[in-house]
C-alpha positions in Angstrom: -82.5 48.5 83.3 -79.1 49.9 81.4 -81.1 52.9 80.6 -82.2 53.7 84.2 -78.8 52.6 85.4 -77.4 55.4 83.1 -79.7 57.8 84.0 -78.6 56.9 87.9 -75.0 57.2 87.6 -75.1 60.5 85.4 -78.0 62.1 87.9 -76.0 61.3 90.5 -72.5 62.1 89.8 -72.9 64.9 87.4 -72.3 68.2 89.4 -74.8 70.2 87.3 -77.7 67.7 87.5 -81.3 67.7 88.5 -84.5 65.9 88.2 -88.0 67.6 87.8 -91.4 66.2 88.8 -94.4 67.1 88.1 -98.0 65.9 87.9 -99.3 68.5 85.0 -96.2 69.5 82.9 -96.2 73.0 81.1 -94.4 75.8 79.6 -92.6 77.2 83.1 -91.0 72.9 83.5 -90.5 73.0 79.6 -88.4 76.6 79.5 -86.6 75.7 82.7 -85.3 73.1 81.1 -84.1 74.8 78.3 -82.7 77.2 80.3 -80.6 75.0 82.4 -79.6 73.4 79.2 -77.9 76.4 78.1 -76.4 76.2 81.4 -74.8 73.3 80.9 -77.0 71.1 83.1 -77.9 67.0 83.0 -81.6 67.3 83.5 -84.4 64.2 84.1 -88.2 64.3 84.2 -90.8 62.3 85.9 -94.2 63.1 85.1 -97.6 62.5 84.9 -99.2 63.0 81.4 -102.1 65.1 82.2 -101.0 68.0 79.7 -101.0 68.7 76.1 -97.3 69.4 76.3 -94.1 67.6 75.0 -91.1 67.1 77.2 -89.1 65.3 74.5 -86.3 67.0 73.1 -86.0 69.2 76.3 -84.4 66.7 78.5 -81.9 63.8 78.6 -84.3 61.5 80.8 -87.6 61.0 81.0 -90.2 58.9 83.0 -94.1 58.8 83.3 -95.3 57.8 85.5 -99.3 57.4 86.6 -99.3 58.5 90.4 -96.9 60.0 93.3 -95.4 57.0 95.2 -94.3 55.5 91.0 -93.0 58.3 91.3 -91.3 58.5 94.6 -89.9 55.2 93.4 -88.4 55.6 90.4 -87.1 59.0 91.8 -85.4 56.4 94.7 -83.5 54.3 91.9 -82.2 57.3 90.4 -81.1 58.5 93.5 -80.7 62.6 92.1 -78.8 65.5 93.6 -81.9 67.6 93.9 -85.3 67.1 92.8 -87.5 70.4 91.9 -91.1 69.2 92.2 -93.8 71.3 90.2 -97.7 71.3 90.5 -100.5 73.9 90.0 -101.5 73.6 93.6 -100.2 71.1 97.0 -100.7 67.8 95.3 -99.9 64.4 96.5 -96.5 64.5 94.6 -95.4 67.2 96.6 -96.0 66.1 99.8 -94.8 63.2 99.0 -91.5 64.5 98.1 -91.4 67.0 100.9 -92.2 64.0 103.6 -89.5 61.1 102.0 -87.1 62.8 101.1 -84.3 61.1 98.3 -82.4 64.4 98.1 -82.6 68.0 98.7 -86.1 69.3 97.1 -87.2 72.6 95.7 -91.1 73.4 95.2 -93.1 75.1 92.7 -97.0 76.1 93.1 -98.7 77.8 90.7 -101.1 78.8 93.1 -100.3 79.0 97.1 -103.0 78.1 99.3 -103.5 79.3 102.5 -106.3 81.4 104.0 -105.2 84.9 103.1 -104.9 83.9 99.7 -107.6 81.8 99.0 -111.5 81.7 99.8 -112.1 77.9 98.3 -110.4 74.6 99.0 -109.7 75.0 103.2 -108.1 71.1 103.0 -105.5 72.5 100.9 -104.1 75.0 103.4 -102.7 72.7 106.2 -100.7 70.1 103.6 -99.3 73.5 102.0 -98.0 74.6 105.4 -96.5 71.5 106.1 -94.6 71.3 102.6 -93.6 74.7 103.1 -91.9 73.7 106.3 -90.2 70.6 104.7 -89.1 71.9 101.7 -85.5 73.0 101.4 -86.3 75.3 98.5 -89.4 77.7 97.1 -88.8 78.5 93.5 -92.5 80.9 93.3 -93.4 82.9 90.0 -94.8 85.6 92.0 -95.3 86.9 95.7 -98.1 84.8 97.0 -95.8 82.8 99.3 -94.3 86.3 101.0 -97.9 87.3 102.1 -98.3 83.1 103.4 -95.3 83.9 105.5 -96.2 87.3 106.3 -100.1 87.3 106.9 -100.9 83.2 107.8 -97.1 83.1 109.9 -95.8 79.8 107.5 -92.6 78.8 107.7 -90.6 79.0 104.4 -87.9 76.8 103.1 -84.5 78.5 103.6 -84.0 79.4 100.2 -86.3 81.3 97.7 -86.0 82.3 94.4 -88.7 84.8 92.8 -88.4 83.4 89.1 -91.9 84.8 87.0 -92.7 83.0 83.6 -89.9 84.6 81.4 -90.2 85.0 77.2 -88.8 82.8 74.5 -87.5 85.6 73.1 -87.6 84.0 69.7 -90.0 86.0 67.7 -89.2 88.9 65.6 -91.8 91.7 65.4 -94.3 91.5 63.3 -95.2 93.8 60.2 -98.8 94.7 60.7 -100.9 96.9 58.5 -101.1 100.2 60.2 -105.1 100.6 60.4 -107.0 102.5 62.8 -108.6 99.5 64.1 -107.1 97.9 67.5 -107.0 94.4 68.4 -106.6 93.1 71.8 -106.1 89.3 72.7 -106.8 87.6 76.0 -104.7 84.2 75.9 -105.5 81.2 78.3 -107.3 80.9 81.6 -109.6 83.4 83.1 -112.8 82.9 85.8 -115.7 81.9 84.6 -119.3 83.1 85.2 -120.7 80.1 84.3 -118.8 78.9 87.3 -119.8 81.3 90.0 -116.3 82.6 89.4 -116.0 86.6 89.0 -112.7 87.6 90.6 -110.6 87.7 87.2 -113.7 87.7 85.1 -113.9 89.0 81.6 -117.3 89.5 80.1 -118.3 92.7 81.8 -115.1 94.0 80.5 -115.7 92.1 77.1 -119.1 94.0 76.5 -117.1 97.6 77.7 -114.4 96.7 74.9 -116.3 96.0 72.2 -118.8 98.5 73.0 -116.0 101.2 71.9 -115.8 99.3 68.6 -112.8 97.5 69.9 -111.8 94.1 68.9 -111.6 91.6 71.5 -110.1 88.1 70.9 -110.3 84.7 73.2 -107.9 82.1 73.3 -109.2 79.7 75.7 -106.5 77.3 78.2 -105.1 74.5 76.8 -107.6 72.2 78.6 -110.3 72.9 75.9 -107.9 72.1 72.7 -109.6 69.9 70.2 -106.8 67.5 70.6 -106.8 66.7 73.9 -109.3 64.8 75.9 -107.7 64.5 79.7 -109.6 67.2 81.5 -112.6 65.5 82.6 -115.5 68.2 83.7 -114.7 70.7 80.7 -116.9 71.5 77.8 -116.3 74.5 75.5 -119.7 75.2 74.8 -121.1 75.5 78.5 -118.2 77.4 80.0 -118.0 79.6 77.5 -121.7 80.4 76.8 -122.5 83.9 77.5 -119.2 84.7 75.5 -120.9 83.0 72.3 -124.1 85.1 73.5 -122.2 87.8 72.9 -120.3 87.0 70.0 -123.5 86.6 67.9 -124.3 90.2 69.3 -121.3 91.8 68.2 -118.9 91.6 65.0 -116.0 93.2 67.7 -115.9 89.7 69.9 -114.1 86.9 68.2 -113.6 83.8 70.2 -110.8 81.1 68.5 -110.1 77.8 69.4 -107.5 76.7 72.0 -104.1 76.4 70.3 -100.9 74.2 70.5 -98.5 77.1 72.3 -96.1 76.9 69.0 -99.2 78.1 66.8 -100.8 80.3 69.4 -97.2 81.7 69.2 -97.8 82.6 65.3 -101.2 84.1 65.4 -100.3 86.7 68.6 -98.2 88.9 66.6 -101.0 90.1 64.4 -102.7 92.2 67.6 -102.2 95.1 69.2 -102.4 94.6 72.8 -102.5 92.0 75.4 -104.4 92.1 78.2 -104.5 90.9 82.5 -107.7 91.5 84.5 -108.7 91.2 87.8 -110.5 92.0 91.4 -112.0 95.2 89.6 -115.4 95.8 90.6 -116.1 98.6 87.5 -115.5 95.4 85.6 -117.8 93.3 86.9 -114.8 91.4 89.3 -115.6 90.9 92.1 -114.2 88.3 95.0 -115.7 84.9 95.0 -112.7 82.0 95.3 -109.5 84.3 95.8 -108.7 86.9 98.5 -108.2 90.2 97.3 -104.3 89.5 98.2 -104.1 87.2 96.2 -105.0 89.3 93.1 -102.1 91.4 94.6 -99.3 88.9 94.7 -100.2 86.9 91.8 -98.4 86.3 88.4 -100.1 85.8 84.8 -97.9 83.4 82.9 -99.3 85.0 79.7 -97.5 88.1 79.8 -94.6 86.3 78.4 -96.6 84.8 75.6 -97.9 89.0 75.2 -94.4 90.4 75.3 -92.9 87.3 73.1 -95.5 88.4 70.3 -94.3 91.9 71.1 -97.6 93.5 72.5 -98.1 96.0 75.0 -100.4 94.7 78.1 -103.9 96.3 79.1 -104.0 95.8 82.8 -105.8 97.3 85.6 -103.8 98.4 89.2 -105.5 95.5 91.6 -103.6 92.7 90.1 -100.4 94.5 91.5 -97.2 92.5 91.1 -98.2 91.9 87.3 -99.4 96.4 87.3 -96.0 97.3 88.9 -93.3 94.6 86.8 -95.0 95.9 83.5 -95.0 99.4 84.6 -91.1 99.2 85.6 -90.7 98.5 82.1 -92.7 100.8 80.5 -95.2 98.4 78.7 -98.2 98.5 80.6 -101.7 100.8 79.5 -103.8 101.5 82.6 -107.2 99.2 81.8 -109.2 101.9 83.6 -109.4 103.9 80.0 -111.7 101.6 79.0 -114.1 103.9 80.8 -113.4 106.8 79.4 -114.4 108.0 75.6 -111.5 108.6 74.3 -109.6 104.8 75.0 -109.7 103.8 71.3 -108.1 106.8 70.2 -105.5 106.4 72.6 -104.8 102.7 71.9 -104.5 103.8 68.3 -101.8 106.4 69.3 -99.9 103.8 71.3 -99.9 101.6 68.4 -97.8 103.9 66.2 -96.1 104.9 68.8 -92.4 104.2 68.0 -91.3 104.7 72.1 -93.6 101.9 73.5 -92.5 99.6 70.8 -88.8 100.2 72.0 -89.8 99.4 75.5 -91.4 96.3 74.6 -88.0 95.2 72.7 -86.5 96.0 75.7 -88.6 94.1 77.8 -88.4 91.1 76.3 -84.3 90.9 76.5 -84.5 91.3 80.4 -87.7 89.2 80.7 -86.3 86.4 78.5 -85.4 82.5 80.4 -82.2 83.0 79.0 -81.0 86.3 80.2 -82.6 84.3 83.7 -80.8 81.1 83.4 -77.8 81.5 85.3 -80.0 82.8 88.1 -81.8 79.7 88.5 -78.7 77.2 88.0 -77.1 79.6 91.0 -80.3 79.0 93.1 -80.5 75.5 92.5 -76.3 74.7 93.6 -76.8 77.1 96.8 -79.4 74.6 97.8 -77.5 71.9 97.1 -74.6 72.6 98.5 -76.6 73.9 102.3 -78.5 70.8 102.2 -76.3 68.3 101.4 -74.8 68.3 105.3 -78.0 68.0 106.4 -79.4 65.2 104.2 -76.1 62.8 104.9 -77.1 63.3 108.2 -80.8 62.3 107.8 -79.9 59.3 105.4 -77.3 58.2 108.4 -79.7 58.3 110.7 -82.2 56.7 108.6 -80.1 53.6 108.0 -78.6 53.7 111.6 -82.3 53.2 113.0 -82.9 50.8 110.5 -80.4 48.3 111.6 -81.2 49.0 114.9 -84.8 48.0 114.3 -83.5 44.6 113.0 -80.9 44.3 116.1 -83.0 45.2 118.8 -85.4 42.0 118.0 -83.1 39.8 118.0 -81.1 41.2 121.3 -84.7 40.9 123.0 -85.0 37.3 121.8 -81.2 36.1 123.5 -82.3 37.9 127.0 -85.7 36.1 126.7 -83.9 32.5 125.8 -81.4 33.5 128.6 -84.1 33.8 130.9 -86.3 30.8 130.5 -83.0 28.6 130.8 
């Protein structure tokens, strides 16, 4: 009890406070956090241990929890100045949040669902409207909620921040052997055949690669780790099947193990490239669960794993937001080469060549959570201080009609008595 009373009175009085929730806690809560730290920020988590990742170290108070109203509740007691609730999609946390409000609250969806963005999942797309209209802020990693408000007419919070996964920027460049043989490595989640799932395929594109005596490397998501055992419905062997096919075909296709992010972090500086793929037919993509603007708006949280291990990105022009960010930097290689003869001889080119490795080191300074930090602690005090009118107001009223629900009985029960006399 002295610890959560602690946690209250600093949550609430400290100006530079807030407290994250979240049902599947990642990299994007995890760097926040550190972020905001730097910041000078007070910062509390309440989540729901679903994920291979560690909050401790990374904030002053944490909570798990094992649904959305413990955490509703314990979110009460604390009684926060803002509450930034993450999930991969509309969850019952969010909605939750977004309906009883404690404080101001900011959202964050990996994915936005609505029906220009999605093909799969229709129950998901009134419940993401609805939080959309409730929520007093939208912190999105990429565009997808723009073409919501645009295309399928939702109403959006009143503030919005457009804040991508950003680097560590805590790796030095690596000293690789210059060979004429390139590497590429794809790092976490991608669609699955094996699941009907071709818009951001890769094995098409695998057998195009390592036709051209290219290496290709897998990393599979965190979900199939060795060392975790959460993700019910998952097995290594059956998803990633025709991929095994093929590596027994080929000595250019080498698929790894998933990795804790601080080793995957050591082993991406020995390639060459990274790569994004997606919603391109020549490549065997084609749409099946997402709308074709939703390959558009998207982001790929791995091009900050790519650019922290100093890579350059393959990526093809559909998945547009993630083409035209790269390309503004100057670290992006047109995919489409693939089809072409010549591609390994240009890869091998770009690997020696000292101007893309400049743009890279560039990249990674502006694309880093810490040249971003202040950004988000800005964002997160202009909601704050525009909401807090209008959530006194709302708590008034709640505890006006409150009272009044416990008066009104008994006025009705003096009127009857006065009555019957």
């Amino acid at each position: 009890m002295e610890f959560v009373n602690d946690a209250k009175k600093n949550l609430r009085l400290q100006p530079k406070s807030v407290l994250f929730v979240t049902s599947q806690l990642r990299q994007r809560e995890i760097k926040m956090a550190s972020a905001l730290k730097s910041q000078g920020w007070l910062l509390g988590l309440i989540y729901y241990n679903s994920t291979p990742f560690k909050p401790e170290g990374y904030f002053d108070y944490i909570y798990e929890v094992k649904s959305a109203e413990e955490a509703h509740e314990h979110a009460s007691q604390l009684a926060p100045r803002l509450v930034h609730v993450f999930s991969g999609a509309i969850d019952d946390y969010v909605m939750l949040f977004c309906r009883d409000k404690i404080a101001p609250v900011v959202i964050d969806l990996n994915d936005v669902f609505t029906p220009a963005l999605m093909d799969y999942c229709p129950e998901r797309y009134a419940p993401t409207r609805e939080a959309l209209a409730l929520a007093d802020g939208f912190c999105g990693r990429d565009l997808q909620v723009k073409a919501a408000e645009k295309i399928d007419h939702c109403q959006l919070p009143p503030h919005l921040l457009l804040y991508p996964e950003y680097c560590w920027n805590n790796t030095p460049r690596a000293n690789n052997a210059e060979d004429d043989e390139i590497h590429i490595v794809s790092v976490g989640t991608i669609s699955l055949e094996t699941y009907g799932m071709y818009d951001c395929c890769y094995l098409e594109l695998a057998t195009q690669i390592t036709a051209q005596n290219i290496h290709l490397h897998l990393y599979p998501p965190w979900c199939y780790r060795k060392d975790h055992a959460e993700v019910a419905n998952v097995s290594f062997e059956r998803d990633y099947a025709q991929f095994l096919e093929l590596e027994r075909m080929t000595s250019y296709l080498h698929i790894h193990d998933s990795l804790p992010v601080e080793e995957l972090a050591k082993e991406l500086p020995q390639y060459d490239f990274g790569i994004i793929s997606g919603g391109c037919e020549a490549f065997g993509q084609r749409y099946s669960h997402f709308k074709p603007t939703y390959v558009e708006k998207c982001y790929s949280g791995r091009i900050a794993d790519y650019l922290d291990a100093h890579l350059p990105v393959l990526i093809n022009d559909e998945v547009a937001f993630d083409y035209k960010l790269l390309k503004r930097y100057g670290v992006c290689v047109d995919l489409k080469g693939i089809m072409q003869p010549n591609f390994k001889s240009r890869l091998q080119t770009l690997k020696r060549d000292a101007a893309m490795k400049k743009k890279v080191d560039q990249s990674i300074e502006s694309l880093s959570i810490m040249a971003n930090a202040e950004r988000l602690a800005d964002f997160y005090t202009k909601v704050m201080r525009s909401s807090a009118y209008a959530y006194k107001k709302r708590k008034i009223s709640a505890l006006i009609l409150k009272k009044l629900k416990r008066i009104v009985p008994q006025k009705i029960k003096i009127m009857k008595n006065f009555l019957m006399d």
